[in-house]
N, C-alpha and C positions, 0 to 999 in steps of 0.2 A: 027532735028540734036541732038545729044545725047552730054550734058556738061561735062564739067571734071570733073564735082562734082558730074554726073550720073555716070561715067565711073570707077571714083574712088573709089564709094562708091560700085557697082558691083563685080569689082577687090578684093575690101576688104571684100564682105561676098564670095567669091568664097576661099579664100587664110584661112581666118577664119574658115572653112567647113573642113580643112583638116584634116582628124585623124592623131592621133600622131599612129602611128606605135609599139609603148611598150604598150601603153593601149587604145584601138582603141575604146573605149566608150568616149574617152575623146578627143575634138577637141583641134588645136593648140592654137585657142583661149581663150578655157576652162581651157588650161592649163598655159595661159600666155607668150608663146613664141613668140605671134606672137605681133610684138612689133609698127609696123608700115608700112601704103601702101601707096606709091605714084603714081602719071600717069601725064607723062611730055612728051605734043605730043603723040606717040604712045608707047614710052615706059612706063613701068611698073616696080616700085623697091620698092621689099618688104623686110624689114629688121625683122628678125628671131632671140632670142636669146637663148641656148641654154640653158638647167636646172641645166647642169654642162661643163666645157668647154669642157671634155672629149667626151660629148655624141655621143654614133654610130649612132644615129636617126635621125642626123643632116641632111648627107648627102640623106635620105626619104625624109625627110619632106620639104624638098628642091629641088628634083625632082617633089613629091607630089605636090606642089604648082607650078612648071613650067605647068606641067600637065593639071591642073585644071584652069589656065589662058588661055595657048594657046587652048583647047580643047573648049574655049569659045569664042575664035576669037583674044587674043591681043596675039600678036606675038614677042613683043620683052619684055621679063622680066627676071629683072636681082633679085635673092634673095642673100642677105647678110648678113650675120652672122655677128652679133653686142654683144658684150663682154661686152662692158662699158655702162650702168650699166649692175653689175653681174645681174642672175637673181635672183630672190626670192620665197618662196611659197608663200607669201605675194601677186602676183600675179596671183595664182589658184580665176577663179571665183567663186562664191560662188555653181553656177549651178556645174562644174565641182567638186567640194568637193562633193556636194549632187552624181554627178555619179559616184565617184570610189565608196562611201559607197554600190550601189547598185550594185558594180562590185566585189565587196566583198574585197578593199581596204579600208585600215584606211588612211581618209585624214589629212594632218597635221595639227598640234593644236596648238593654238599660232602664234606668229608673227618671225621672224626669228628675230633669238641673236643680230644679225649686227645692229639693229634700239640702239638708246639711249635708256637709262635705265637700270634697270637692266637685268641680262642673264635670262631668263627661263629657266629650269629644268623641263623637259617633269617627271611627276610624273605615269601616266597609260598613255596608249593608249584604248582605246575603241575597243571593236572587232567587226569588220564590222556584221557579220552572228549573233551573240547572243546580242550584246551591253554591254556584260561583261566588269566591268575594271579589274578583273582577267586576266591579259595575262603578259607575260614575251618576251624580247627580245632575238630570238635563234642566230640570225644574225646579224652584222650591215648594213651586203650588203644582200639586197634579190634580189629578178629576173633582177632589174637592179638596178645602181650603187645609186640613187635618192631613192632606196627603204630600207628599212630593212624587216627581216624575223621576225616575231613574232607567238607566238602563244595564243589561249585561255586556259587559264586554267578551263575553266567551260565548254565550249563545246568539244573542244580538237583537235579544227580546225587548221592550219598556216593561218595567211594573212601574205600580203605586208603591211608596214607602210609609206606612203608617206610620205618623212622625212622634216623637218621643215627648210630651207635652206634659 
């Protein structure tokens, strides 16, 4: 007979596996949204938070994971989008930093402003393809709302800058 603590733990590397849909190198886990997995009898509830409240990839990655549950045999799961706490990039695994660089994303630097102390002032970004701190910010919104557009001034590439939130 298989325990709730096999089931659950099942459940959460299946839900953990999900790519995010903006950047499909990068799982929900990697990315930090995936915030918690329960299994109470036969249901299953996974609580999700968003990078920003706005995000369109909420509604994926929440199909995504009903998907990836039932396709494994639990039938009843409910996923919830959970707000409180906001998210952070303070949440990106460190794995998941190392794969946007390889995806040719600048992952964020620093700890998000919101902790005590003082504010950080993002001074360069690093450019994923050369490692230049030569770049400048052409956008503050790149391909999505969580990104900025930047460019290298030494190769003369665009990246994404995964912004520090």
């Amino acid at each position: 007979m298989v325990t709730t603590t096999e089931r659950t733990g099942r459940a959460r590397a299946l839900a953990a596996a999900v790519a995010d849909p903006e950047i499909p190198v990068l799982s929900i886990a990697d990315l930090g949204v995936l915030r918690d997995v329960r299994v109470d009898g036969e249901r299953v509830v996974v609580d999700i938070t968003p990078t920003y409240s706005g995000c369109p990839a909420m509604d994926a990655i929440r199909d995504d994971i009903i998907l990836a549950l039932t396709a494994d045999g639990f039938a009843d799961v409910e996923v919830r989008l959970v707000l409180s706490p906001a998210w952070t990039s303070d949440w990106m695994s460190e794995d998941g930093r190392r794969k946007l660089v390889e995806y040719g994303i600048a992952p964020p630097s620093g700890r998000a402003a919101h902790r005590e102390g003082p504010i950080r002032v993002t001074l360069a970004v690093k450019c994923p393809r050369c490692g230049s701190l030569d770049t400048r910010e052409v956008s503050r919104f790149g391909s999505t709302s969580c990104k900025a557009l930047f460019e290298c001034r030494a190769c003369l590439e665009p990246f994404d800058h995964f912004k520090v939130i």
